[in-house]
N, C-alpha and C positions, 0 to 999 in steps of 0.2 A: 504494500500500500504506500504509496506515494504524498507527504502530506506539505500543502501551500505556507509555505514562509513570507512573512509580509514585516519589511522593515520601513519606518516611514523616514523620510530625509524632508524634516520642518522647512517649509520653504519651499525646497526644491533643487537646494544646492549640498554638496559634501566636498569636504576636504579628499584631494586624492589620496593624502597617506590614510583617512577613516575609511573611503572604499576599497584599498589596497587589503586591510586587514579582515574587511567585509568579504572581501571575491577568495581571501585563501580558506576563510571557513567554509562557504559554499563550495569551495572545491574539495574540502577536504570531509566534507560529505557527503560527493559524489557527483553534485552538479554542475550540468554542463555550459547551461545557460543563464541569462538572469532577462526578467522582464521587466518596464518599465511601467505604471502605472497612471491611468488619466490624472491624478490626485500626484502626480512626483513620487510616488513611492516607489519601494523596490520589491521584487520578487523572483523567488527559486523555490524547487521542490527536490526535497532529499527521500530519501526511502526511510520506513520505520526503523529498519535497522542501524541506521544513520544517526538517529534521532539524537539519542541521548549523548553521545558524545557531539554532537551539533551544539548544543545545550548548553552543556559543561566550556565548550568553547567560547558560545554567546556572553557568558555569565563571568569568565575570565578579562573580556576583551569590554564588557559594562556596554553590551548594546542591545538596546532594547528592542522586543522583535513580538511577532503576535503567530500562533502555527493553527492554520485554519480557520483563522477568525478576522473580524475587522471591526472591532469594537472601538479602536481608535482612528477613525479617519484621520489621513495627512493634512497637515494646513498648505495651503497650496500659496504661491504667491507668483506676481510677474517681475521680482529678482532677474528670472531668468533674462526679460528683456531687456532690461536697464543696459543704455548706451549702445545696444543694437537695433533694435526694432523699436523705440524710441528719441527722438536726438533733440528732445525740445530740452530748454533749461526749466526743467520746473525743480521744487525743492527733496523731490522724494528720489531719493538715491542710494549705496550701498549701508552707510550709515544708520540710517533710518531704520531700512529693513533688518538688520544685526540686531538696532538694539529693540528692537518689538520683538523676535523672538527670543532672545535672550529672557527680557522678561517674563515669559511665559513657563511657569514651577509647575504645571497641570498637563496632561494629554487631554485635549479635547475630547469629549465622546460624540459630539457635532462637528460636521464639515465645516469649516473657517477659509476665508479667499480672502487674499489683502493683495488687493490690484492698484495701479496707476491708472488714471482716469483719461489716460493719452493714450492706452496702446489696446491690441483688439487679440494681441496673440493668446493672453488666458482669459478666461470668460470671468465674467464679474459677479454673476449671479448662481454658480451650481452648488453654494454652498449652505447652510442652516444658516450660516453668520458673516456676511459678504461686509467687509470695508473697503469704502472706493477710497483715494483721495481724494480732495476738496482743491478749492484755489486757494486756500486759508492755509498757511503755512506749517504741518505737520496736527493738521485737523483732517478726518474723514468722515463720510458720511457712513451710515450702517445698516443695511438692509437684512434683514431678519427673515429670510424664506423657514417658516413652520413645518418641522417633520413631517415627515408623512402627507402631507398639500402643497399647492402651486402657490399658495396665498404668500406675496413678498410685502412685504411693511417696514419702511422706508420711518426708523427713531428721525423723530422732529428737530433732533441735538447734533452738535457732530463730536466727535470723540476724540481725543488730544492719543498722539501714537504713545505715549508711555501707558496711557489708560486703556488701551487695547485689552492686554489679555487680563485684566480685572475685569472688563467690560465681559468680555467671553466668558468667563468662570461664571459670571451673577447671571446671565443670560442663560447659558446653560442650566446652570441650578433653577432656573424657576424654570425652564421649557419641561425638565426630567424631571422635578419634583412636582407639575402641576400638569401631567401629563392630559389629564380630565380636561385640562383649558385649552394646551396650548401644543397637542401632539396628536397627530391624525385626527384633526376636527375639522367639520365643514366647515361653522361658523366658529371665528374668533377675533374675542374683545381685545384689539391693538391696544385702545388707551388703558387698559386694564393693564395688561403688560406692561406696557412703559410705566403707568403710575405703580407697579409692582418692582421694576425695576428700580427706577428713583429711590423705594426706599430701603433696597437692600442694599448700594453702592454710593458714594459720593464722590463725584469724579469731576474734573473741570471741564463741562460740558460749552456748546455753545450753540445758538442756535443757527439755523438752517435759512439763511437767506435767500440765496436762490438755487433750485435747480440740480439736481446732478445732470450734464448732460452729456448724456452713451454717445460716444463717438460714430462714424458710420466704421460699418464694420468692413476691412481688408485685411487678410492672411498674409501674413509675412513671408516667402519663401525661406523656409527655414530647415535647409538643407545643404548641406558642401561648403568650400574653401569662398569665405565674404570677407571683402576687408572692411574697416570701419579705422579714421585715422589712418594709425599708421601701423597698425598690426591685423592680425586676421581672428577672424572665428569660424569654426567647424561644426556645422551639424550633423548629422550620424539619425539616419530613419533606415528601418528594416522593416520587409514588407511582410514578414511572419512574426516579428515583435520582439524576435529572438535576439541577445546579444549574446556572442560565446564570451566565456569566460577570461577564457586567452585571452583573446582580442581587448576586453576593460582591465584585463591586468597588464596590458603592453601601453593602454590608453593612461595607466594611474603613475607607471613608471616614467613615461616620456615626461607628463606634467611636472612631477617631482625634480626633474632633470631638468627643464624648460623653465624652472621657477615658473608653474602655473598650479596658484594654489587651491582653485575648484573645479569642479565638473557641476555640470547644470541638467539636470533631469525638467521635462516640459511635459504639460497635458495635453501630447500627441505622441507619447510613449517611446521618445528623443532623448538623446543627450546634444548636449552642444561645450563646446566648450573654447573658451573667451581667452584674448591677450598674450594669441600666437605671433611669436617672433618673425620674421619673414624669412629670417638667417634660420628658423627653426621648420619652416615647412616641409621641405624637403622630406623630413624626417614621418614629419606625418602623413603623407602621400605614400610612404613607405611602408607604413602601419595598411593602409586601407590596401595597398598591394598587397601585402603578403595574407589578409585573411580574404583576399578578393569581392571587397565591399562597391559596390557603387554609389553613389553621394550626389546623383542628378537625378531624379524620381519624378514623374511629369507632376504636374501642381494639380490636377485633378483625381493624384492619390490620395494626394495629401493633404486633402482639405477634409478628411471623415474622422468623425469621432466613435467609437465604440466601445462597449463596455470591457470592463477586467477578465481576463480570463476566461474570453468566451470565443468560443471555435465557432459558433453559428454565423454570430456576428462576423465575425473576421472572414471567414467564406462567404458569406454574402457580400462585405466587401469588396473580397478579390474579384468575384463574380461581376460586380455590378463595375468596375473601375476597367475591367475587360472590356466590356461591351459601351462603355464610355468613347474610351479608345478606339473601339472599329469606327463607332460612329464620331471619330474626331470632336467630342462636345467640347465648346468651353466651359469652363465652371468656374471662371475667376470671378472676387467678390462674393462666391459663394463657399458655406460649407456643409456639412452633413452628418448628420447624425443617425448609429442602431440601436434602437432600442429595446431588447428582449424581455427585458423585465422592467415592471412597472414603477415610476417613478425614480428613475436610477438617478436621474439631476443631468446628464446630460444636456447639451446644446449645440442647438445647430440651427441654420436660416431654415432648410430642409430635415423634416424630421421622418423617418419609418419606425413607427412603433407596432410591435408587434400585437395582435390583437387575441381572443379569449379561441378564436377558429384557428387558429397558425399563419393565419393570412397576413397580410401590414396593412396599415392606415398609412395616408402619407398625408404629413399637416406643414406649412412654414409660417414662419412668423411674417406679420404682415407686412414688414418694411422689409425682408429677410435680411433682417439684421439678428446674430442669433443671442445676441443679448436684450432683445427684446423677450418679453414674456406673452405677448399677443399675438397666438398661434391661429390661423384656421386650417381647418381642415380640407385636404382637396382631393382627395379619393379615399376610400373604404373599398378592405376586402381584396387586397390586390394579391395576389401569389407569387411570391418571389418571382417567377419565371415571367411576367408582364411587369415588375416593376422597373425595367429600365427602360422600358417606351414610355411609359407615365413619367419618368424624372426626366429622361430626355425634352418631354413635350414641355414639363412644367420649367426645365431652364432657356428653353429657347423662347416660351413668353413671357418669362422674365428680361430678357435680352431685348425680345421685340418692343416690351414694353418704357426699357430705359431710350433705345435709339428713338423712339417719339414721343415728344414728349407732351403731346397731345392724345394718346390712347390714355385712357382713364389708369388710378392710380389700382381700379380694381379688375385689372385685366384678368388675373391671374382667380380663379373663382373656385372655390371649396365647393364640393356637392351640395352640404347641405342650405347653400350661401342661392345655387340655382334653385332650389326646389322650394324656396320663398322669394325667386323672383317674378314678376309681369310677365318676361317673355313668351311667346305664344312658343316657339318650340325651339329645341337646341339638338342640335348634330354634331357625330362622333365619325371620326374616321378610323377603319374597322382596323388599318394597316399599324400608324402612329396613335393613335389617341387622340388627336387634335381636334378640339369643339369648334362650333359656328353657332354663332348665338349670333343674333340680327342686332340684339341691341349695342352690340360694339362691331359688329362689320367686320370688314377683314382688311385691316392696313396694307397688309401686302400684296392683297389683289384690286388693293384700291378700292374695295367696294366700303360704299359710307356708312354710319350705323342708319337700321331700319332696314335693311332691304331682308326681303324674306327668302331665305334657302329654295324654297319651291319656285322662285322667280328667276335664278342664276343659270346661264347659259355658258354650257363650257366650263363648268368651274372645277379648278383643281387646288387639292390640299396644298397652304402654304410650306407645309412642312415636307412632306412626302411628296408632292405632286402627284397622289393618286388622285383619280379621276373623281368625279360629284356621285357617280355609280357606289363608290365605295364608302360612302358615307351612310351611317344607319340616324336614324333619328333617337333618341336616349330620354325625352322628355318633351311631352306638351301642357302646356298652361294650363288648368280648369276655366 
């Protein structure tokens, strides 16, 4: 029996001599590989007979690790981006982030995310206890996404970064000790919360003047040899998730040797790592040679998020990134999300969640920005094996929808968004999936809104250019 090792790395970052000393006990329990986890953390699986001397080693070396469980989610943070994938001068920099974790004497039993309000590479909201930045100078705001529901509530105050993980312990404590209020509830009293809060903590609060405002969302390519100044950074994605062993203990030695004194773990199940020499590349192109890595992955792998440990997901992935590929899609500005199990906290503009039949729903957020929380829904019931005509069709009018900027902002339309509209009927094309619904026309064939499908001469799908024969009808008005 085989059993899941989950170590978390606070933040998202380790010293390379702490994962040097991490990669020999996994190896010296038999493991081959180590995975990375949406949440920054790490993972390998030893064998029971493994086990106990695994144990005894963990417990020598003082590092704390969970076998089978995940009672303590990792606090995630966007460390990772700092001075690459963001380059504005704001005040939130490596400083800042040290001493917020540092102060934290507790393991969360709740998800915690402490994000930069500048960058889009980690998501802001997948966790029970989300702090943004603020423009207020080492103030952030706090969004409180409630266990077990979507319900996000946004404290009125902002929270000074020393008073973070105070903030997090009293939060916690009353979400787990008033579970009846404030853990898998439909309905929940916010201002109950907060005035419950207030009187368990006194912290130098402030209040909430304007706005957090979510950036639009763009994916970094954050993959291979980038410079930034005058040194380089290296991203490292594996399209099975796998890292060998070898390979990060060749990665922890060069660091130590390169004076680089971290490796950066990302919620794309990445490492990267920052503050390579140019005098020193050479050496790492050396590395990626010898365990015969690639480091240029098209951007529409790499924009999916799916859950821990799950082979369903990750084959659907592959699956669905193939057939991308035949059909040349683009997907920049977008990302993607699997969801097999309910409520995992994922995010994505595009979501597949799987539904109670085995089949997916496929919902995106309406601005498909996937740090939005206003999802609709735009098909039910799909079978893995049609759901990349349905994503195909749904990013190309997306695309069509940004090149004009006269097609309504609701081009893109949920089932059950049609089935409470006016229109007298709507048509499907049997080949792509692509709709015609009169009340937006068809841009690309120039026809205006209002014209009725029964009235079209000659008309062919803008997507496929199958013919008007191949279109079924899928809905009429009452």
């Amino acid at each position: 029996m085989d059993h899941l090792i989950k170590i978390n790395l606070p933040g998202g970052f380790i010293s390379a001599g702490d994962l040097y000393e991490i990669l020999l006990i996994a190896e010296n329990a038999g493991a081959t590989d180590i995975r990375f986890g949406n949440r920054q953390q790490l993972y390998f699986t030893v064998k029971a007979d493994k086990l106990e001397d695994m144990e005894l080693d963990m417990l020598k070396a003082e590092i704390s690790y969970e076998i089978d469980d995940d009672s303590y989610p990792n606090i995630i943070s966007s460390y990772v981006a700092d001075t690459i994938f963001n380059h504005h001068e704001g005040w939130l920099r490596e400083g800042v982030y040290k001493d917020i974790f540092d102060r934290f004497e507790h393991q969360p039993k709740l998800k915690v995310n402490l994000v930069d309000d500048r960058q889009t590479f980690v998501p802001f909201f997948s966790g029970n206890i989300n702090f943004i930045a603020s423009n207020v100078n080492n103030y952030w705001f706090t969004y409180i996404r409630f266990p077990k529901t979507d319900k996000l509530y946004c404290l009125p105050s902002l929270v000074y970064s020393e008073d973070i993980p105070a903030l997090t312990k009293a939060a916690e404590d009353i979400i787990m000790q008033k579970k009846d209020l404030f853990y898998n509830q439909a309905d929940i009293d916010e201002e109950l919360f907060y005035k419950t809060l207030l009187k368990k903590i006194s912290l130098a609060l402030r209040p909430v003047t304007e706005p957090l405002n979510v950036p639009d969302f763009q994916l970094p390519y954050y993959e291979g040899f980038n410079r930034y100044g005058n040194k380089y950074w290296l991203g490292i994605y594996r399209r099975n998730e796998l890292f060998r062993v070898g390979f990060l203990k060749d990665v922890c030695l060069l660091c130590l040797k390169s004076r680089i004194g971290q490796v950066y773990t990302t919620p794309r199940k990445t490492i990267i790592i920052k503050g390579i020499e140019q005098t020193d590349r050479n050496q790492w192109g050396l590395i990626l040679s010898k365990y015969h890595l690639n480091v240029r992955h098209a951007a529409n792998e790499l924009n999916w998020q799916i859950e821990d440990m799950c082979s369903e997901g990750l084959e659907l992935k592959q699956q669905l990134v193939r057939q991308f590929e035949e059909a040349d899609l683009r997907t920049y500005q977008l990302s993607f999300a699997i969801k097999t199990q309910p409520k995992t906290g994922l995010q994505g503009a595009v979501i597949l969640r799987k539904n109670e039949s085995g089949d997916y729903d496929i919902l995106h957020t309406r601005d498909f920005n996937p740090n939005s929380k206003d999802e609709v829904r735009y098909a039910q019931k799909i079978t893995p094996r049609l759901l990349s005509k349905k994503l195909i069709t749904l990013c190309k009018e997306f695309y069509s929808q940004q090149a004009d900027p006269h097609l309504s902002a609701t081009l893109v339309l949920s089932e059950d968004t049609i089935l409470q509209q006016d229109s007298l009927s709507v048509y499907e094309c049997n080949n792509c999936l692509t709709r015609y619904d009169k009340q937006y026309g068809d841009a690309a064939n120039n026809i205006e809104k209002g014209v009725d499908f029964e009235l079209l001469n000659a008309y062919t799908c803008p997507v496929c250019e199958a013919p008007k024969s191949e279109f079924k009808l899928i809905y009429t008005a009452p």
